[in-house]
N, C-alpha and C positions, 0 to 999 in steps of 0.2 A: 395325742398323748405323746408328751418327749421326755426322755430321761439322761442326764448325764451326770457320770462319776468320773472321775481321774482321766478324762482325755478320753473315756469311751461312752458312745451313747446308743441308745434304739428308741426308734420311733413305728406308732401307728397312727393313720389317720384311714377312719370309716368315715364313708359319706355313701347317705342313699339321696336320690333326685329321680320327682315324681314331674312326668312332660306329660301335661294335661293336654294337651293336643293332640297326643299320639298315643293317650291312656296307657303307658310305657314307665316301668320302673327302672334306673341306671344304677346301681350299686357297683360301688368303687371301694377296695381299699388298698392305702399306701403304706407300706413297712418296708425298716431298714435299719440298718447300723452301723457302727463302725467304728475305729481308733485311730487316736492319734501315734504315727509310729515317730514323730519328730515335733522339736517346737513349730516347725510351719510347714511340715505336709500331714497329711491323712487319706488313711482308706478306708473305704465301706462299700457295702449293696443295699441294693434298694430294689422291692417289689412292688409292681404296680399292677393289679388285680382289676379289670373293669368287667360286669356280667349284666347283659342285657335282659331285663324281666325280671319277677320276683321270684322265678322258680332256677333263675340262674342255667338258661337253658342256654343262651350261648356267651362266651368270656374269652376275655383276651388279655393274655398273663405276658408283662413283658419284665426283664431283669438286667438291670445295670446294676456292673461293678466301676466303682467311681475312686479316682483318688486327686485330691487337692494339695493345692501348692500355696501357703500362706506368705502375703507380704508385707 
């Protein structure tokens, strides 16, 4: 799911994946956002969420802050 208005957007992206070999559920999701502070750079963050199992018994939460330089 992405959205963007006047140079500012957010996104999410859920994703669950079943490893039938290891009867193991991976739940993942990706958010973030951000604006454009110029015609060719931008800043945002971005959260990436991954939790092993369906009970979300262990996860590993990591967070950039990003910024771009358009040419």
């Amino acid at each position: 799911m992405y959205g963007f208005d006047a140079g500012h957007w957010v996104y999410v992206n859920p994703k669950a994946t079943y490893i039938a070999a290891a009867k193991d559920t991976v739940i993942q999701v990706k958010m973030g956002g951000g604006f454009m502070v110029s015609d060719s750079v931008s800043l945002g963050v971005k959260v990436d969420c991954t939790a092993k199992g369906g009970l979300m018994t262990e996860d590993d939460t990591t967070t950039w802050v990003q910024a771009n330089i358009y040419f």
